[in-house]
C-alpha positions in Angstrom: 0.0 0.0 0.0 0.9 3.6 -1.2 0.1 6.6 1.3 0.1 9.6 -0.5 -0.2 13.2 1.7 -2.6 15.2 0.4 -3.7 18.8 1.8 -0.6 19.5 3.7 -1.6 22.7 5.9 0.6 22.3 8.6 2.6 19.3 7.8 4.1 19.0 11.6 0.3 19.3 13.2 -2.5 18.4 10.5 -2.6 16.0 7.7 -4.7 13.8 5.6 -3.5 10.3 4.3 -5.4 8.5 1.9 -4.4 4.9 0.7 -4.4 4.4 -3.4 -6.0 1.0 -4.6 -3.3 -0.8 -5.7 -2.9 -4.8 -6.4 -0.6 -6.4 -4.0 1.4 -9.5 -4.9 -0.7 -12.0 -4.2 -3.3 -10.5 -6.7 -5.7 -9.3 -4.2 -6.8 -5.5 -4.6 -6.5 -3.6 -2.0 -8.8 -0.6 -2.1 -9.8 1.6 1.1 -13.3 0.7 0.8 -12.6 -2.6 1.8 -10.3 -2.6 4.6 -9.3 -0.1 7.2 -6.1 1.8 6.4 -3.4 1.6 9.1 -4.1 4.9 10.8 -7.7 3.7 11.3 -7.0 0.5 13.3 -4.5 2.4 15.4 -7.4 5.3 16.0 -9.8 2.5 17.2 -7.1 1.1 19.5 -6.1 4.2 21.0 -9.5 5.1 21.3 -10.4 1.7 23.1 -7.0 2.0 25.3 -8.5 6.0 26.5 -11.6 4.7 26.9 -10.4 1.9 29.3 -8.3 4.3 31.4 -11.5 6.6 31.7 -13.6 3.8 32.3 -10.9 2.4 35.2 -11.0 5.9 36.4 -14.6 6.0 36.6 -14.8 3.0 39.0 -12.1 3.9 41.0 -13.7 6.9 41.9 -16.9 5.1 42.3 -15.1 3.1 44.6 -13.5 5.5 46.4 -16.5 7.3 46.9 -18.4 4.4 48.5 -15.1 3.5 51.0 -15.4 6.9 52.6 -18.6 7.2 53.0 -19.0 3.8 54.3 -15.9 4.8 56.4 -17.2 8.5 57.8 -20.5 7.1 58.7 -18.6 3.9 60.8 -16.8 6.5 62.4 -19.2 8.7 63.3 -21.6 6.0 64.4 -18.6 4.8 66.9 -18.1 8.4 68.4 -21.9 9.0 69.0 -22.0 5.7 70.8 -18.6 6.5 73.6 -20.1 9.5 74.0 -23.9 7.7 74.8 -22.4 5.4 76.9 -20.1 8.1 78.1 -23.6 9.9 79.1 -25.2 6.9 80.9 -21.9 6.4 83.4 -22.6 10.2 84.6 -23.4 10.2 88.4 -27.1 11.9 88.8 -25.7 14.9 89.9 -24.1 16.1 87.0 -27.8 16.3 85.8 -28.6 18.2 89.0 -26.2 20.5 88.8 -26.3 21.2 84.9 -29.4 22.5 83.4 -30.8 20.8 80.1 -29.2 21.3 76.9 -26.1 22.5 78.4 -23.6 19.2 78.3 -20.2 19.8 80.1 -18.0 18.2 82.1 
């Protein structure tokens, strides 16, 4: 196959290849309407191997997400409980001596 360059704006940034039909060896003609050129199978793959990485990204975030929540509300779950029980261990007359609402020590 033959690549010829064709509209050359900025050759270092912008180009457009088109392949020539052409017989090969063998016989067999190879035209770009019936197979992909070379730069369109490594589009796809690049454009699969991006699309992994933001797909992996995706679900790592996902996952992330879900850990610390799962995490903060473990936490906080753990620190309202020491301080119930903390609360119920009081003597009665911290309640005497402390109006309601107002929780000091």
């Amino acid at each position: 196959m033959f690549f010829i360059i064709d509209d050359m704006m900025f050759p270092s940034v912008i180009f457009r290849v088109t392949v020539t039909n052409e017989t090969t060896k063998s016989g067999i003609n190879t035209s770009d309407s019936n197979q992909l050129s070379t730069s369109g199978k490594l589009d796809a793959y690049y454009i699969g191997v991006y699309g992994g990485i933001i797909a992996s990204t995706l679900v790592a975030a996902s996952v992330q997400t879900c850990l610390f929540a799962i995490t903060l509300t473990l936490s906080s779950k753990r620190v309202h409980d020491l301080m119930f029980a903390a609360l119920l261990r009081l003597q009665m007359k911290f309640f005497d001596t402390n109006p309601s609402g107002k929780v000091t020590y």
